[in-house]
VOSEVEX-908022 format. One record per residue (C-alpha): x, y, z. Coordinates in steps of 0.05 Angstrom, whole numbers. Each point is the difference from the previous one (the first is absolute). Layout:
<atoms>
      x      y      z
      X      Y      Z
...
</atoms>
This chain:
<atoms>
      x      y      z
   -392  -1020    257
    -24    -11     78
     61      8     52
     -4    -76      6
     31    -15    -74
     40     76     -3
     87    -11     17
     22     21     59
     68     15    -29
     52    -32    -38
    -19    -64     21
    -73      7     10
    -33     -8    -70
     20    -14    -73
    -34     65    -17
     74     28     18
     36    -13    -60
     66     -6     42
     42    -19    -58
    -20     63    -40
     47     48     -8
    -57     60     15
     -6    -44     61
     62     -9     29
      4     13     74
     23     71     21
     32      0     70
    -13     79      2
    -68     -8    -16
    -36    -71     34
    -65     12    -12
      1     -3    -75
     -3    -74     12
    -65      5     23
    -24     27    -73
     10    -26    -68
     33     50    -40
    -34      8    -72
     42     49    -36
     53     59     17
    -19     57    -34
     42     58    -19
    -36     60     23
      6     67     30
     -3    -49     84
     47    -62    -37
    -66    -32     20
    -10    -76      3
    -72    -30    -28
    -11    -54     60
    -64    -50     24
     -1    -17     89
     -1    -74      3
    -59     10     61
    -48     51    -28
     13     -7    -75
      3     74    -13
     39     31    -51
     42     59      9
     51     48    -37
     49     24     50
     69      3     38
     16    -42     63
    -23     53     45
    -72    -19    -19
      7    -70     -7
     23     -6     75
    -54     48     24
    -56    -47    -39
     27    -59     36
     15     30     76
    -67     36     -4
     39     68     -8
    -43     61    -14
     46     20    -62
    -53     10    -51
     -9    -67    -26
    -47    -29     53
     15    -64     40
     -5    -71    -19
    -56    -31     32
     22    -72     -9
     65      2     43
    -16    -51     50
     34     24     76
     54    -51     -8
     26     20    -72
     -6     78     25
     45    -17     64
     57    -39    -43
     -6     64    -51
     12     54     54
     52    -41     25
     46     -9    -67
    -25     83    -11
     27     15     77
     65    -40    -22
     16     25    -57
     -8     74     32
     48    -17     60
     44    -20    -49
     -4     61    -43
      8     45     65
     61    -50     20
     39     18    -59
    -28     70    -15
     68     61      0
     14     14     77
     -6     75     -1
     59     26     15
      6     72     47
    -11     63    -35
     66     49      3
     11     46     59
    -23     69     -2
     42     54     -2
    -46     41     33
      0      6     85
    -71    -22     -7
    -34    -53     29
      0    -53    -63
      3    -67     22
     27    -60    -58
    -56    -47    -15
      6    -60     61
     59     35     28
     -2     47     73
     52     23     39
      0    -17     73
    -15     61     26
    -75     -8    -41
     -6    -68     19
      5     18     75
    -42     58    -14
    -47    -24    -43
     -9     64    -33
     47     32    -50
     57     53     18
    -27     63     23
     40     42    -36
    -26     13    -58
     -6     79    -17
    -67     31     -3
      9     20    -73
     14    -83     -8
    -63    -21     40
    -38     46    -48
     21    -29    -61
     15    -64     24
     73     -4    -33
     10    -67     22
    -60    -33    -35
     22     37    -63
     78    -27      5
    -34    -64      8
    -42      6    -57
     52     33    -42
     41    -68     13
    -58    -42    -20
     -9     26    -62
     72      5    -15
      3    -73     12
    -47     -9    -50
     42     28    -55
     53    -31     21
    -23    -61      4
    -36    -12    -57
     39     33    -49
    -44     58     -8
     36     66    -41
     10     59     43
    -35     37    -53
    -75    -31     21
     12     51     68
    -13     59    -57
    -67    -36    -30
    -52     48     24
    -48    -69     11
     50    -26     62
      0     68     21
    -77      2      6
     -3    -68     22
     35     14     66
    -28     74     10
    -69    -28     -1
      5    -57     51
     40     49     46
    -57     48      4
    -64    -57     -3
    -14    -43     57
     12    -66    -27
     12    -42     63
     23    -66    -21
      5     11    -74
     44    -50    -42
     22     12    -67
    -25    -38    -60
     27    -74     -6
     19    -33    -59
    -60    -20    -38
    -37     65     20
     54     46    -35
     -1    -43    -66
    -76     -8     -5
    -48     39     31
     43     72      4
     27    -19    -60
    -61     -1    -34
    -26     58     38
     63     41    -21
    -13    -12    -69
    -75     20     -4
     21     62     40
     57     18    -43
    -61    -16    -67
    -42     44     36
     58     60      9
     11     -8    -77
    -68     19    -17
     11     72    -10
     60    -18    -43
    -43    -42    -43
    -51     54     -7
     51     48    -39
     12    -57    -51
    -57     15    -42
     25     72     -7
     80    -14     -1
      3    -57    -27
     37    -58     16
     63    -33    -30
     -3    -81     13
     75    -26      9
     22    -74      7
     57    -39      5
     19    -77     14
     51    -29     49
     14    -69     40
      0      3     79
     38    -50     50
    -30    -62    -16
      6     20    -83
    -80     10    -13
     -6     48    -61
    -32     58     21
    -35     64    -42
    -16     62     37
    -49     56    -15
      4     77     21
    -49     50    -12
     46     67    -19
    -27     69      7
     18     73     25
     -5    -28     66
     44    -57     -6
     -1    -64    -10
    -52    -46     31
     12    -81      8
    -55    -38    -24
     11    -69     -1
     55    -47    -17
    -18    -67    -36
     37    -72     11
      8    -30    -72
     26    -71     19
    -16    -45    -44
    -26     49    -56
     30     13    -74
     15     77      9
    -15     12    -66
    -41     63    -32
    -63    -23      9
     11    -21     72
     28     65     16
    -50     37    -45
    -47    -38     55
     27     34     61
      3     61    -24
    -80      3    -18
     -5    -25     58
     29     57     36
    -31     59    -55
    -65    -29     24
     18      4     76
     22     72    -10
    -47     23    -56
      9     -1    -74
    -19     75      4
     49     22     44
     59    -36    -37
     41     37    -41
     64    -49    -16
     22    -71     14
     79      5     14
     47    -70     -9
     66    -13    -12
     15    -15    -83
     -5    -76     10
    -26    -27    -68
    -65    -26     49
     -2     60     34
      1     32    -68
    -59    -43    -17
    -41      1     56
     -4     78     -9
    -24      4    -71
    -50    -50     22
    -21     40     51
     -1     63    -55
    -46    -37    -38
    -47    -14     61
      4     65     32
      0     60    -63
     18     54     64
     58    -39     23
     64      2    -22
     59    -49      6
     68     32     17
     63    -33     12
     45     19     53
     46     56    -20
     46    -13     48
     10    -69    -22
      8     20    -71
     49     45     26
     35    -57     34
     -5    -43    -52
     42     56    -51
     57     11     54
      2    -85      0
     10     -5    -70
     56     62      7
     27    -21     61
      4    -74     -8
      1     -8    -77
      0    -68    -34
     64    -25    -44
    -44    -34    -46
      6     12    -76
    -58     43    -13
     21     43     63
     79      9    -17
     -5     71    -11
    -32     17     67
     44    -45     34
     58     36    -31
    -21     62     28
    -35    -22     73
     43    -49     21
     45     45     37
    -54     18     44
    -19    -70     20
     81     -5     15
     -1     60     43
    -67    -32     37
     39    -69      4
     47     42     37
    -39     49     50
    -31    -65     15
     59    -50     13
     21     69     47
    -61     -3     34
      6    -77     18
     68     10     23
    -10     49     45
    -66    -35     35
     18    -71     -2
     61     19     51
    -19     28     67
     63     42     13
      6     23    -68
    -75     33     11
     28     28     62
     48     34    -38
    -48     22    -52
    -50     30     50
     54     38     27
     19     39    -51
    -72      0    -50
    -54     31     40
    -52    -31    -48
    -29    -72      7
     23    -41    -59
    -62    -16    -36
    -21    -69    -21
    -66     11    -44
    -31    -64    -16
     10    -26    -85
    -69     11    -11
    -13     72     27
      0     38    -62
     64     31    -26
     44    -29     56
     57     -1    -33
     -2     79     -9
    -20      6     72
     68    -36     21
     38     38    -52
    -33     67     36
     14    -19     69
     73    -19    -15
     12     66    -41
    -16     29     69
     54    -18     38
     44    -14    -59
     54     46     46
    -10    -37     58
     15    -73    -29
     66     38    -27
     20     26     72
    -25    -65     25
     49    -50    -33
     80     54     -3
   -536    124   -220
    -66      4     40
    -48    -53    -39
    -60     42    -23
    -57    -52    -18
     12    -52     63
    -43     32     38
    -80     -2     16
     -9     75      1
    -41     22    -65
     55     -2    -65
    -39    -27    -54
    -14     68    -32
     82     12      3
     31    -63    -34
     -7     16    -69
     41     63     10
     56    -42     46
     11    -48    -54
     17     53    -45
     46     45     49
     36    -67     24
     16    -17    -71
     24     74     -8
     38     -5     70
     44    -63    -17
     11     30    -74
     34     58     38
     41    -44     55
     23    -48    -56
     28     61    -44
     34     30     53
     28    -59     30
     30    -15    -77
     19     71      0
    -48      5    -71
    -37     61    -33
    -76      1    -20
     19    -20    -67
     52    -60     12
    -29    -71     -5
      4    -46     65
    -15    -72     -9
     -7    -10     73
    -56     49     -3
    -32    -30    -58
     -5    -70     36
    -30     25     67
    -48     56    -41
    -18    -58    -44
    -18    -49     61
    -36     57     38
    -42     25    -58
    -22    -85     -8
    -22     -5     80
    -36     66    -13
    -34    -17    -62
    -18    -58     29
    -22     32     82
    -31     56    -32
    -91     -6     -5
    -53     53    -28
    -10     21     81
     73     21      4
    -15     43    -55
    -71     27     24
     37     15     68
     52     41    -26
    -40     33    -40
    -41     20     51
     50     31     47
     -1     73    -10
     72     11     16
     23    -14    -74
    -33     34    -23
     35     63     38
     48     41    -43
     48     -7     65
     -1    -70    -18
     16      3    -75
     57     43      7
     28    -55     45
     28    -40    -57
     10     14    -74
    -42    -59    -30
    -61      6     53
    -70     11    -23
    -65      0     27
    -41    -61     -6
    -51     17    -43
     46      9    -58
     44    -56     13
    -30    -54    -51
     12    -67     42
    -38     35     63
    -54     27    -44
    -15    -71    -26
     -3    -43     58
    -28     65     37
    -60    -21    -47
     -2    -75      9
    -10     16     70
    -54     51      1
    -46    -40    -49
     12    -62     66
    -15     50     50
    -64     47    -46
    -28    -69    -44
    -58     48    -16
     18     44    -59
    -44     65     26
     38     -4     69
     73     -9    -32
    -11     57    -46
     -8     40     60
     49    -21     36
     52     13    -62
    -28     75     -9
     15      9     78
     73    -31    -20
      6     50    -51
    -15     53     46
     45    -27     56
     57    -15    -49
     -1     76    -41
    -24     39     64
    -62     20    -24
    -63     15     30
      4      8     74
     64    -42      0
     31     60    -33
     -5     41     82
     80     29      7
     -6    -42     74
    -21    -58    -48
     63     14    -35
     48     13     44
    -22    -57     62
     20    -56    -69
     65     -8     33
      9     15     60
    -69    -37     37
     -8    -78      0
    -42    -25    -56
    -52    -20     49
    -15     69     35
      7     30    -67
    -58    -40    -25
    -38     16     62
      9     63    -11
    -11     18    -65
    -30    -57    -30
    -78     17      6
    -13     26    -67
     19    -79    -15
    -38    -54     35
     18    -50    -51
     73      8      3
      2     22     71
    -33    -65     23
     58    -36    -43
     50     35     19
    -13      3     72
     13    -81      5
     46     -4    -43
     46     53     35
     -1    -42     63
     11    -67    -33
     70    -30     11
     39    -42    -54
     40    -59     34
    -28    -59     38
     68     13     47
    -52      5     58
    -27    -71    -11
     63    -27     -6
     27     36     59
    -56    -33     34
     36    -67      2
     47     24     46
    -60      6     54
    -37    -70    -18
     78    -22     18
      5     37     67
    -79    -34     14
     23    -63    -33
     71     -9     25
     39    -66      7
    -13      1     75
    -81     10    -26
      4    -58    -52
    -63    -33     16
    -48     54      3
    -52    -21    -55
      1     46    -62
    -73     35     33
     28     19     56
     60     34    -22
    -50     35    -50
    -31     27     52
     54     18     30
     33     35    -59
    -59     43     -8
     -4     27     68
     65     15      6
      2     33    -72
    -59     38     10
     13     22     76
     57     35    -41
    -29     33    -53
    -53     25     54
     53     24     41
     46     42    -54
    -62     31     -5
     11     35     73
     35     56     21
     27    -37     58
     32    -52    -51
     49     56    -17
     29     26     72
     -5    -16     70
     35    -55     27
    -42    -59    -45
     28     33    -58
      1    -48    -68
    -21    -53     54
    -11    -58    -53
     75      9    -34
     44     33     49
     62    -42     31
     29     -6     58
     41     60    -13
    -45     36    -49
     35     70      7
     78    -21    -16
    -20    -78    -27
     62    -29     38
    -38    -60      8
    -51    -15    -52
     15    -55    -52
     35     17    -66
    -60    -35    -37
    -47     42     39
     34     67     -9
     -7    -21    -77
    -74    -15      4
    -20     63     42
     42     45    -54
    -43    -24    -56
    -65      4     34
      4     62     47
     19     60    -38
     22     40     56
     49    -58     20
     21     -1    -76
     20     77     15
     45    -23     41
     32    -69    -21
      9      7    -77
     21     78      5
     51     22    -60
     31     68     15
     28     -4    -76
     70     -7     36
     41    -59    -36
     -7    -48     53
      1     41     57
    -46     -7     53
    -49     57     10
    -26     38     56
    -68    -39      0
     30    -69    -10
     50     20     62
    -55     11     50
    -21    -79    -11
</atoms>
């Protein structure tokens, strides 16, 4: 196409489909008359596929280029040669317009505050009389303020508080050690002129820098997996605009890493699909280095991990604990009158009462402004509203309002072990059973029964718990447990009557077995690995040492292995990733809550890719930084979850106090504490 036959615009040439819709004339943005637009794409730029109507070239790119290509602009692109003088003068005209009429109706700036300082600071556009006579500034200004120039930094201090203030930014960003840095280093460079990143360059090219940073800073992380080895966690959700969504996590003693999350519009999620994205992600990571596949107990999820079993002989699939857990306390504290459920409804229904109740309390009290005021007067605790599908919330609520059970009375005349990422795997087979033993004791004593009396109560929640367990409970439960050397301590047995070690209980010796022939397939290797089982399990041999003995109970598993684990490669090697393996996919599904802070309502358009990328940086930027000693004092303490009143939490969120008790332990310390007083509030819970 010559510049003769090319349109000069939306009347020049039929080549300008001005009836299209991809088309249609942008008053913003003139010049994309001048092209035909082929396609809008949907990548990381929200790039547009277009063809110039002068030179015929075809280009992938954002406005910015398309109006350098056609006013000869040196933007990357290169210049249309085809632009005849006439067409180039009516284009910088309408681009001239349109920027007078940007700068027309761009914010006035409006005058900093005054300084409180007898400094020389002069508001932006503003000058008293005196300086306007003078032309220069007030002359009296200390020494010590010349020096450090007090006024600039009032000036600047204003600036940047304008910024928060205006666009809604959190107070807490001021303790992220990034906008710290940020600042520090163009204070001390010579950067004369420097702007900050636009638009486009902070969600494409630093974006995509960040991330192959943040890949690079990971590497060393990576490198233990083969060592460790590494727990894969997923779990789905829907963002804003309702895509399904399934995320993957890579779990270790470390932490958990964020891999990748995977929009399933459009797809049948069931095994086989998900059985997909999991190889997918075993590959990426390294069959090797994989020890389990953790899911919820979704009849796919189910699937997809036997599936995967059968692929992978090393890998075993392990549903969440947690959620099994969850699941048990649903069908106790929301039981079903249905006919084959009557007797458990007999018996539970009085707790789904009493949680009809705390929560018709709770919704009283917040829907009514002055009636909060009242409440926050006399309860020094934040009434908590955990979402329906964190796990066990209805025990959670029940907790918190045991807590100030006094003050609600004045007003109107414990810890969860498994939701957590640190390393538990090796300890859940000996929870189940002391939970078990735990509510058999609260539920006689609350009856006021012996030993010996029969509780029917009991019987239906034993009888429900022993089900989820049967069901929860895999061959690498067993292995773990059997493999941590403090029960086998005689500190340990003497805890409880009924306790034995594992190698003489009969259901942990079998699947113990299953397991080893998965993780020893060659028959020479797994006999060796049993005799060093025997050893470890009777004390014999070297593991027989009195410091052997005696560090069973009181060191971590881990450090005891380390220790005194040499005279058994096999089992060491097992042992050492099993011991740092966790046993929930909590972290995966806690995950969500930071693809909704990327991908909020206000956010609603950012494609599915970029909020991926997104999501990972931020995720990983974390688990990078809780690896510092600066994460844990100074003043950018617990930067990534602190509020804006971290130390007292007079004004964080109730649903954000709830999510930072079940992910940070040390904040769990403090919000869930129960002195054992009968709803008295204890020292702990008093100092939140």
């Amino acid at each position: 196409m010559d510049s003769a036959s090319a349109g000069t615009g939306p009347t020049g040439s039929s080549s300008v489909s001005s009836s299209s819709e991809m088309n249609a004339v942008d008053t913003n943005n003139p010049l994309w008359s001048y092209v035909t637009k082929l396609e809008k794409l949907g990548d990381q730029g929200g790039n547009t596929l277009w063809q110039c109507n002068f030179c015929s070239v075809v280009k992938k790119s954002s406005y910015t280029r398309v109006r350098g290509h056609l006013l000869k602009l040196s933007n990357g692109i290169g210049p249309c040669q085809n632009v005849t003088k006439e067409v180039l003068a009516t284009m910088r005209k309408l681009d001239e317009k349109i920027k007078a009429r940007m700068k027309e109706n761009a914010p006035k700036k409006v005058p900093l505050p005054l300084s409180t300082r007898s400094s020389g600071f002069v508001l932006e556009g503003y000058e008293t009389k005196k300086q306007r006579t003078s032309g220069r500034r007030s002359e009296t200004t200390s020494p010590v303020e010349k020096a450090f120039d007090r006024g600039k930094r009032d000036q600047l201090h204003a600036k940047i508080a304008r910024l928060f203030y205006s666009g809604g930014v959190p107070f807490n960003l001021a303790r992220n050690p990034y906008y710290v840095s940020s600042y520090q280093f163009a204070a001390n460079n010579p950067l004369s002129g420097y702007i900050p990143p636009g638009y486009n360059l902070l969600r494409t090219t630093l974006l995509q820098q960040e991330k192959t940073n943040v890949e690079r800073l990971l590497v060393p992380i990576k490198g233990t997996w083969r060592e460790k080895g590494v727990s894969i966690v997923s779990d789905g959700w829907s963002d804003s605009q309702r895509r399904p969504l399934i995320n993957f996590m890579a779990v270790t003693e470390g932490g958990p890493m964020f891999l990748k999350d995977v929009d399933c519009s459009g797809d049948t999620k069931d095994k086989y699909f998900i059985c997909e994205l999991l190889r997918d992600v075993i590959e990426e990571v390294g069959p090797e280095n994989v020890v389990q596949v953790i899911t919820d107990n979704a009849k796919n999820c189910a699937g997809a991990g036997l599936l995967i079993e059968g692929l992978y002989p090393n890998i075993s699939w392990t549903p969440c604990v947690v959620h099994t857990l969850n699941l048990a306390l649903q069908n106790i504290c929301a039981a079903k009158n249905v006919e084959n459920n009557q007797v458990t409804y007999d018996e539970c229904s009085w707790i789904t009462i009493i949680a009809d109740d705390v929560s018709f309390i709770k919704n009283y009290i917040m829907n009514h402004s002055m009636r909060l005021a009242i409440f926050n007067d006399f309860v020094p605790l934040k009434l908590l509203s955990v979402a329906s599908t964190r796990f066990a919330s209805v025990m959670v609520m029940l907790k918190r309002f045991k807590l100030f059970k006094t003050s609600l009375q004045t007003m109107v005349i414990n810890p969860r072990t498994c939701d957590t990422d640190k390393p538990c795997l090796h300890l859940v087979y000996d929870m189940w059973d002391t939970m078990i033993e735990k509510v058999n004791v609260a539920i006689y004593r609350h009856e006021g029964k012996r030993h010996e009396d029969s509780s029917t109560f009991y019987e239906v929640v034993h009888a429900i718990l022993v089900d989820w367990w049967n069901k929860n409970n895999t061959p690498l439960h067993c292995l773990a447990h059997s493999l941590n050397p403090r029960y086998y301590s005689d500190e340990w047995l003497h805890e409880g009557p009924s306790r034995v070690p594992p190698h003489k209980d009969v259901e942990v010796a079998r699947e113990r077995m299953k397991c080893m022939k998965r993780y020893f397939p060659n028959s020479a290797d797994r006999s060796k690995a049993n005799m060093e089982f025997a050893n470890f399990s009777s004390k014999a041999g070297e593991f027989g040492d009195s410091d052997s003995i005696h560090d069973r109970y009181a060191m971590d598993p881990k450090s005891w292995w380390v220790t005194y684990g040499a005279s058994a490669p096999l089992l060491q090697s097992v042992a050492l990733k099993l011991l740092v393996q966790p046993s929930s996919s909590s972290c995966s599904e806690r995950n969500w809550s930071t693809y909704s802070f990327v991908h909020s309502a206000k956010r609603n358009k950012m494609t599915p890719k970029r909020a991926e990328d997104l999501v990972f940086i931020h995720s990983n930027l974390r688990l990078l930084s809780r690896r510092t000693r600066q994460y844990m004092e100074g003043q950018t303490k617990m930067w990534d979850i602190a509020g804006d009143a971290f130390d007292t939490f007079g004004d964080v969120g109730e649903l954000e106090i709830a999510q930072l008790s079940l992910d940070e332990p040390e904040l769990e310390a403090v919000v869930f504490t129960d002195d054992g007083n009968d709803g008295e509030i204890g020292d702990e819970a008093m100092e939140v």
